[in-house]
C-alpha positions in Angstrom: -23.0 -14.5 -11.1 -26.4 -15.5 -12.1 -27.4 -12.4 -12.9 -24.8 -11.9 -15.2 -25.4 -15.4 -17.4 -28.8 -13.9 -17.4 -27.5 -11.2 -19.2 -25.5 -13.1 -21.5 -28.3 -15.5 -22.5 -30.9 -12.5 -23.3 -27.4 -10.9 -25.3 -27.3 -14.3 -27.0 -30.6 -14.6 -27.9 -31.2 -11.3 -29.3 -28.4 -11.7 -31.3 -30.4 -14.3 -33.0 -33.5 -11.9 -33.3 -35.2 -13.4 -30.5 -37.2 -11.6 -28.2 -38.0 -14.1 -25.5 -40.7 -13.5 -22.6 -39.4 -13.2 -19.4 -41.6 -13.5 -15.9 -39.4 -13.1 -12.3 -40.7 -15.2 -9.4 -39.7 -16.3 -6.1 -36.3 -18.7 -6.1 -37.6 -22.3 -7.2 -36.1 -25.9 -6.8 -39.0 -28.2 -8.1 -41.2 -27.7 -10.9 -43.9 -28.6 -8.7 -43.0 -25.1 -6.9 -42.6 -23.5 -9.8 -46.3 -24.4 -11.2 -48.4 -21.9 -9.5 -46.0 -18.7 -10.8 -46.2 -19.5 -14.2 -49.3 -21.3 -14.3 -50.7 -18.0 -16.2 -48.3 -18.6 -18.8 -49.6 -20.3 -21.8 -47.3 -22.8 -23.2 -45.1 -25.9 -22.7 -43.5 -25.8 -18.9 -40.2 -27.9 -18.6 -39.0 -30.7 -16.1 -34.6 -30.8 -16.8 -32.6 -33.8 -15.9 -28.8 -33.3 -16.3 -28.1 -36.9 -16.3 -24.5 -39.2 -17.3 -23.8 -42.5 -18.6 -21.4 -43.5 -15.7 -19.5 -46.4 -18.6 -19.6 -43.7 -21.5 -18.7 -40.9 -19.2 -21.3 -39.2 -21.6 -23.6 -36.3 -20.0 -27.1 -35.7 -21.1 -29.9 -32.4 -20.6 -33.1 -33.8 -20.9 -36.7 -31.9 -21.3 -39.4 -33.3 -21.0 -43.1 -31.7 -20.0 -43.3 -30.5 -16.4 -46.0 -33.3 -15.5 -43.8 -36.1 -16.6 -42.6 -38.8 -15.2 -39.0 -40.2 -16.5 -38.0 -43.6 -15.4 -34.0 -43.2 -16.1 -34.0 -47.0 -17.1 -36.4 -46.6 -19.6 -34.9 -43.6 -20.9 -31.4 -45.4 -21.3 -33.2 -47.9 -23.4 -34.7 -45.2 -25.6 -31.7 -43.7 -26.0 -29.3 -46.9 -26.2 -27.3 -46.5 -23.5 -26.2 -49.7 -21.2 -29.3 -50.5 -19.1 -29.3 -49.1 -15.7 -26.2 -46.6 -16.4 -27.8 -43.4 -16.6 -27.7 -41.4 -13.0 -28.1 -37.4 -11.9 -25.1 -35.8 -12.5 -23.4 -34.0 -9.5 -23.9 -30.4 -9.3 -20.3 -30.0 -9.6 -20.7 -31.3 -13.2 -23.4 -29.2 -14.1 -21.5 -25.9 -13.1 -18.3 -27.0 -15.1 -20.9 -27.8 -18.1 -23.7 -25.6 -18.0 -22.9 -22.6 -15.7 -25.7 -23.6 -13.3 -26.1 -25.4 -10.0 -29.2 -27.4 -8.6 -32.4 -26.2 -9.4 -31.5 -24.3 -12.1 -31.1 -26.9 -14.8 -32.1 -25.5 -18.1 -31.4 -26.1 -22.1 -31.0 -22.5 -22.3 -27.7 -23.2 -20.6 -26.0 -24.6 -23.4 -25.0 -21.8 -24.6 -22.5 -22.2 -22.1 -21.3 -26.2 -23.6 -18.7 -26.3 -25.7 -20.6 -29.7 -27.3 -20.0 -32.2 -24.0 -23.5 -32.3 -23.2 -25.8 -34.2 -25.5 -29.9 -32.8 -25.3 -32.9 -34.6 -25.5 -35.9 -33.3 -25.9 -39.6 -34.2 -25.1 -41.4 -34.4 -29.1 -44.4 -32.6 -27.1 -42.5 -29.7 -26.9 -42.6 -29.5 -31.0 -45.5 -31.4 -31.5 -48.3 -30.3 -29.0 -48.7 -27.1 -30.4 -47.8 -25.1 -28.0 -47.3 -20.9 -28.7 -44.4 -20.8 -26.4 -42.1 -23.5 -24.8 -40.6 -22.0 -21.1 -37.0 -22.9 -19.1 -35.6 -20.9 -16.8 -33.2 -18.7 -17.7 -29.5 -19.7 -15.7 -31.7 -18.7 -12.7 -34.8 -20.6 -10.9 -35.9 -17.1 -10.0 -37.3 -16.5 -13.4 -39.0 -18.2 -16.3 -37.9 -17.4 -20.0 -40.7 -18.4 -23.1 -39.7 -18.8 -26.6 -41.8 -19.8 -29.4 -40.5 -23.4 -30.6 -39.0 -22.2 -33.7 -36.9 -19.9 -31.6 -35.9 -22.8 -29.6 -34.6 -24.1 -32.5 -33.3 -21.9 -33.9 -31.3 -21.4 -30.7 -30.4 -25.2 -29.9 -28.7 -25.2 -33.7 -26.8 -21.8 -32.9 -25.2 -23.5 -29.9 -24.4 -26.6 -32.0 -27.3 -29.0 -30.3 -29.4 -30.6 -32.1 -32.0 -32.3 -30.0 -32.4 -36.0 -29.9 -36.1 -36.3 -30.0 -38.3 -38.5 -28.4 -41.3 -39.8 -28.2 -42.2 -40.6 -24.0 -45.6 -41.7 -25.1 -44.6 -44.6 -27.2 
């Protein structure tokens, strides 16, 4: 099945003139397992959390940098939901939503949301001037870069536009 949103998403994306990068690796569940296949890769590595507002019933994708650390509580704050109300979404959820189960979390994916899931992005991503930002691609045997204006040119095609913010502040 995987294989087949992989498909899809490259179809998708080249119908928007992008040629991503793509670089196959051994099955990965934690970016810190991920690290040393695409290490070589120069560019912004991602961390996704595919979070919900358990009051709102709203669901969230966040990006951030692969090396950051996201304290949920703070995040709710920064995005102004109810303190303490944002969890992990089951993986039940996150196959309804995004076509992809644990591990495989990814913005790419949202191709796949008919506009449930709000995304949040890291500003690094667009401001650390980075040549190529990299998710996986509905698989966490692989790794897909796209330069950031491809990103966002994608993320508008699918009808997300990012809530940015600023971690560092």
């Amino acid at each position: 099945m995987s294989g087949d949103l992989q498909q899809q998403l490259l179809n998708y994306l080249q119908g928007l003139g992008i040629q991503p990068v793509c670089v196959e690796h051994p099955e990965v569940f934690t970016v810190e397992e991920m690290m040393p296949h695409v290490q070589h890769l120069e560019g912004a590595h991602s961390k996704n959390l595919f979070l919900k507002d358990k009051k709102k019933k709203s669901l969230w994708l966040v990006t951030v940098l692969h090396d950051r650390q996201v304290n949920l509580n703070d995040l709710a704050k920064k995005l102004k939901v109810g303190g303490g109300n944002l969890r992990f979404a089951d993986e039940a959820l996150m196959l309804e939503k995004l076509k992809v189960g644990q591990g495989c979390a990814t913005p790419l994916a949202l191709f796949c949301d008919g506009g449930d899931v709000k995304f949040v992005l890291d500003a690094k991503f667009l401001e650390g001037g980075y040549s190529r930002v990299y998710f996986h691609p509905m698989t966490n045997a692989a790794t897909m870069g796209l330069t950031p204006d491809e990103f966002l040119t994608f993320l508008k095609k699918t009808g997300h536009d990012p809530i940015i913010i600023h971690f560092d502040e």
